[in-house]
C-alpha positions in Angstrom: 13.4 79.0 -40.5 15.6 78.7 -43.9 18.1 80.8 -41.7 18.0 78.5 -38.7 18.9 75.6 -41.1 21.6 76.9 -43.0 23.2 77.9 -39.4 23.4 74.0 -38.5 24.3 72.7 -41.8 27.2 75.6 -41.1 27.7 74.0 -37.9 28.0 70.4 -39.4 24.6 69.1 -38.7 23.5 67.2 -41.8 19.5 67.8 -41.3 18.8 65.4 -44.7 21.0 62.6 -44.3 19.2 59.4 -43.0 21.0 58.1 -39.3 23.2 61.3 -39.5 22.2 62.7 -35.9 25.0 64.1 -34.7 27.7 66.7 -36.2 30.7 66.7 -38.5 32.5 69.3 -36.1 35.9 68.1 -36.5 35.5 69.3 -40.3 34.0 72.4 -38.9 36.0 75.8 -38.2 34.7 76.8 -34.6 34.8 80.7 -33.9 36.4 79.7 -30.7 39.7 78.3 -29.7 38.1 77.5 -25.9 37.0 73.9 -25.1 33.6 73.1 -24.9 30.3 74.0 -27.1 30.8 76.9 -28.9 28.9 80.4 -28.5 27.3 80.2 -32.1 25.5 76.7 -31.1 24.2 78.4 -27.7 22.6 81.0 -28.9 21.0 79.3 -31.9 19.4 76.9 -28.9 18.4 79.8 -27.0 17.0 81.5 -30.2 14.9 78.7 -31.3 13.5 78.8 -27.6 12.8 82.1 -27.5 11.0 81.8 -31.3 8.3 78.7 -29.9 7.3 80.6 -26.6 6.1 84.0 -28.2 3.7 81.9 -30.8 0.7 84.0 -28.8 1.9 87.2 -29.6 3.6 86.2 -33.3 3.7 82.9 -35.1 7.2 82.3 -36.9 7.2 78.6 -37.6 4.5 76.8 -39.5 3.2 73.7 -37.8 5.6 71.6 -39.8 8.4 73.3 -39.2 7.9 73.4 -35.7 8.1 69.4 -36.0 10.9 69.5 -38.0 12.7 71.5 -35.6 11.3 69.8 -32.1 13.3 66.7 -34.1 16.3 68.4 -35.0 16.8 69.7 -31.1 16.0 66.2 -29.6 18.9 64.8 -32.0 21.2 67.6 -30.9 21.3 65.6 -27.0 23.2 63.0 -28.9 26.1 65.3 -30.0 29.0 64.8 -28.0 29.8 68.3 -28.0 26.7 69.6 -26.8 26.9 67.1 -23.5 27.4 70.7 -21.3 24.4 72.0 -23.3 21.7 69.6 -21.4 19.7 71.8 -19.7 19.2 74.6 -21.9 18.4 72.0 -24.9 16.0 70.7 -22.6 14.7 74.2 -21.9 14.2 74.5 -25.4 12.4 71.1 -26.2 10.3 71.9 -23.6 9.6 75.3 -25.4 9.2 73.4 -28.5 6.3 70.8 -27.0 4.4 73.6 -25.6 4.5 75.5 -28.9 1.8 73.1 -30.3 -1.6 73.6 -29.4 -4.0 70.7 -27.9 -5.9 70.4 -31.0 -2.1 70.1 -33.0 -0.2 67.9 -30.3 -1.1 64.5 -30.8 -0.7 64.6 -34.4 2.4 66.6 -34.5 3.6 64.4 -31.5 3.2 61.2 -34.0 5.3 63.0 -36.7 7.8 63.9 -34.7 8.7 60.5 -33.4 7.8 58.9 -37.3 10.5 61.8 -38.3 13.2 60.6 -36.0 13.5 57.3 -36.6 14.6 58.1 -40.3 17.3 59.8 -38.5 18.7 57.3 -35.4 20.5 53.9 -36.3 19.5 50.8 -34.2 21.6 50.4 -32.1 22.1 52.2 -28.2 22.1 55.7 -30.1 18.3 55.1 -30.2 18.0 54.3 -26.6 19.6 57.7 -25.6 17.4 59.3 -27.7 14.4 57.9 -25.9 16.2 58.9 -23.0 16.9 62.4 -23.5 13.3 63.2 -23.9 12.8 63.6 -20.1 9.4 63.0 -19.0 8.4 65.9 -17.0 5.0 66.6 -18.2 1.8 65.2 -20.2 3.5 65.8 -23.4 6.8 65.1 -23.0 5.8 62.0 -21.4 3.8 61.0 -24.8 6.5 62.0 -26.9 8.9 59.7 -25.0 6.3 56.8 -25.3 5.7 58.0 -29.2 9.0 57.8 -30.0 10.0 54.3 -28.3 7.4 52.9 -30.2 7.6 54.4 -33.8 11.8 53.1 -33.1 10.2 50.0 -32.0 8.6 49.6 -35.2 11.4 50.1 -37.4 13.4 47.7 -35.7 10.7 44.9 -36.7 10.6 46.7 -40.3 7.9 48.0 -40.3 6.4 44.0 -39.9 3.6 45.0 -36.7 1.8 48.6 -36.4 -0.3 48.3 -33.2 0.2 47.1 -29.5 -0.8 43.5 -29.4 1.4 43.3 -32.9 4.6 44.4 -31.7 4.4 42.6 -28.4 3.2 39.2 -30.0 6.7 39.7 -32.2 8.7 40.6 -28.3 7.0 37.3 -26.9 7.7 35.0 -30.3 11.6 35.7 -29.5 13.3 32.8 -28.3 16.2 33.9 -25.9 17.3 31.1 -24.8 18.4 30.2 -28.5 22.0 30.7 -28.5 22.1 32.2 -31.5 19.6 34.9 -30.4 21.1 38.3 -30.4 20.8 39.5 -26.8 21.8 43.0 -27.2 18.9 43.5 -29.7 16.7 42.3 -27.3 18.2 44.4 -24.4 17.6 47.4 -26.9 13.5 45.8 -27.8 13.0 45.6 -24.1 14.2 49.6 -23.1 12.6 50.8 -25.9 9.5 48.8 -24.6 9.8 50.3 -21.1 9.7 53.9 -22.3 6.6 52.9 -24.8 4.5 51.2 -22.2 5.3 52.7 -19.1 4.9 56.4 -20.2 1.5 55.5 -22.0 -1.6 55.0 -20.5 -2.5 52.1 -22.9 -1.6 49.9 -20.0 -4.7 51.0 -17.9 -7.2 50.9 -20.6 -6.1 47.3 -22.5 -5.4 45.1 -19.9 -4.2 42.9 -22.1 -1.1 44.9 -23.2 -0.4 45.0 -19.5 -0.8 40.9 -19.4 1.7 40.2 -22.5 4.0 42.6 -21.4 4.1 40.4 -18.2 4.9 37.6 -20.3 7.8 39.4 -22.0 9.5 40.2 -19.2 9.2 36.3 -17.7 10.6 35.4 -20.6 13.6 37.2 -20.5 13.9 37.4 -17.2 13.2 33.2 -16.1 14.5 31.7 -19.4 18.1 33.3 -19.2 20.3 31.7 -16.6 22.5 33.5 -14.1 25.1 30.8 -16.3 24.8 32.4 -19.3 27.6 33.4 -20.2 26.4 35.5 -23.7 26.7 39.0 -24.4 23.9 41.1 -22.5 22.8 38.2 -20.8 23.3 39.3 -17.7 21.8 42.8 -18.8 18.7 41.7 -20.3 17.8 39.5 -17.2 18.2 41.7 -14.6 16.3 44.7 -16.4 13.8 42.6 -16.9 13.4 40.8 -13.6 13.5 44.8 -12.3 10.9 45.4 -14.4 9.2 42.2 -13.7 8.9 43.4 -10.0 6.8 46.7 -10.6 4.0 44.9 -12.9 3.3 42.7 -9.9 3.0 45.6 -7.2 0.3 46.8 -9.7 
C-alpha cells in the first residue's frame, strides 16, 4: 500500500492536499515521449485491480486502505490525462466496490464519499465526479447516491445532515431573486438527481419524494424562458426534465 502511494505522489498525484484531485503532470518527467497516458499509470490501475479481486485467496489492503484507495481511483476519472484510461479505471472501481464485504459496504461506502469531498472543489469538478461513478450495480449505485449527498452537504457547510434538512434548504432558495447564483443551483439540483434518484429513500419516505417535487417546480415554473441570467436556461430545463419523470411515477 505505502508502495502504491509513493508511485502516485511520483506521478504528481498529491493524495493529502485538500481539492487537489487531479495531477501536477506537466512538472512530472514521463518515461515516455508518446502522447497519451503513460505505461507506468496503466499498470499501477491494473495492479490495484488485480490487488481487490484476490481478497478471497490473500488480503493486501486493510479495510481503510481499501477506502482510501476506492477514493484515490474515483478522483483519477477527473485527470485530464487519464480521459483514454475510462474503462479500465472503471474496471478497477468496480474491483474496488466488490472488494468490501456486505457486512463492510455500507459503512465503508459512507467513508468513501465523506473522504472525497475533502478532496473535490464546488464547482462542476464535483458533478463529474458524481458522474464517473457509473451506476451499474447495487453498490455502485449507492456510492453514486453517497457521494452526491455527502458533496451536497458540504456545499450547505455542513448547515443540514439528513433528507428533509437538505431539501428544506433546496426549497428555501429563492431563484427568481436576481441576485441568486444560478449555476450553484444548477450544481445543488445534479447533485440532487444523483442522491435521490439512485437511493431508494424515495420509495420508503414519501415525503422526500413530495419536496423534491416542489424543488423542481420551483426552478422549473419560477424561471422564465426571459431570463436572461447565467444557467437560467440550464437550471429550468433540467429541472422541468426532471419534473416530468416524478409525475409518471
Amino acid at each position: 500500500y505505502s508502495e502504491l502511494k509513493r508511485a502516485l505522489e511520483i506521478y504528481g498525484f498529491l493524495l493529502d492536499s485538500p481539492s487537489n484531485f487531479s495531477s501536477n503532470m506537466e512538472n512530472v518527467q514521463t518515461d515516455s515521449d508518446c502522447g497519451g497516458p503513460p505505461q507506468n499509470i496503466r499498470a499501477w490501475i491494473k495492479y490495484v485491480a488485480a490487488c481487490f479481486q484476490v481478497r478471497h485467496t490473500y488480503s493486501i489492503f486493510s479495510i481503510s486502505e481499501a477506502e482510501d484507495l476506492l477514493g484515490v481511483i474515483i478522483c483519477l476519472f477527473l485527470d485530464r490525462q487519464l480521459l483514454g484510461l475510462s474503462v479500465i479505471l472503471n474496471e478497477c472501481m468496480l474491483s474496488a466496490t466488490s472488494f468490501f464485504t456486505d457486512n463492510e459496504w455500507s459503512t465503508s461506502c459512507e467513508e468513501v464519499a465523506k473522504s472525497l469531498t475533502c478532496r473535490v472543489p464546488k464547482d462542476m469538478n464535483c458533478l463529474r465526479t458524481v458522474e464517473c461513478i457509473a451506476g451499474v450495480d447495487a453498490r455502485s449505485k449507492h456510492l453514486r447516491s453517497a457521494v452526491a449527498f455527502q458533496i451536497l452537504i458540504n456545499c450547505f457547510d455542513n448547515k443540514a445532515t439528513d433528507a428533509e434538512e437538505i431539501l428544506r434548504l433546496l426549497i428555501s432558495i429563492n431563484v427568481k431573486d436576481k441576485s441568486c447564483d444560478l449555476f450553484k443551483v444548477y450544481i445543488y439540483l445534479v447533485l440532487t438527481e444523483n442522491w435521490l434518484l439512485s437511493n431508494p429513500i424515495l420509495e420508503d419516505k414519501p415525503v422526500i419524494y413530495e419536496m423534491w417535487g416542489v424543488y423542481l417546480r420551483n426552478c422549473s415554473c419560477q424561471i422564465t424562458s426571459m431570463d436572461l441570467r447565467s444557467y437560467a436556461s440550464k437550471v429550468r430545463s433540467k429541472a422541468s426534465y426532471l419534473l416530468q419523470g416524478t409525475g409518471n411515477k
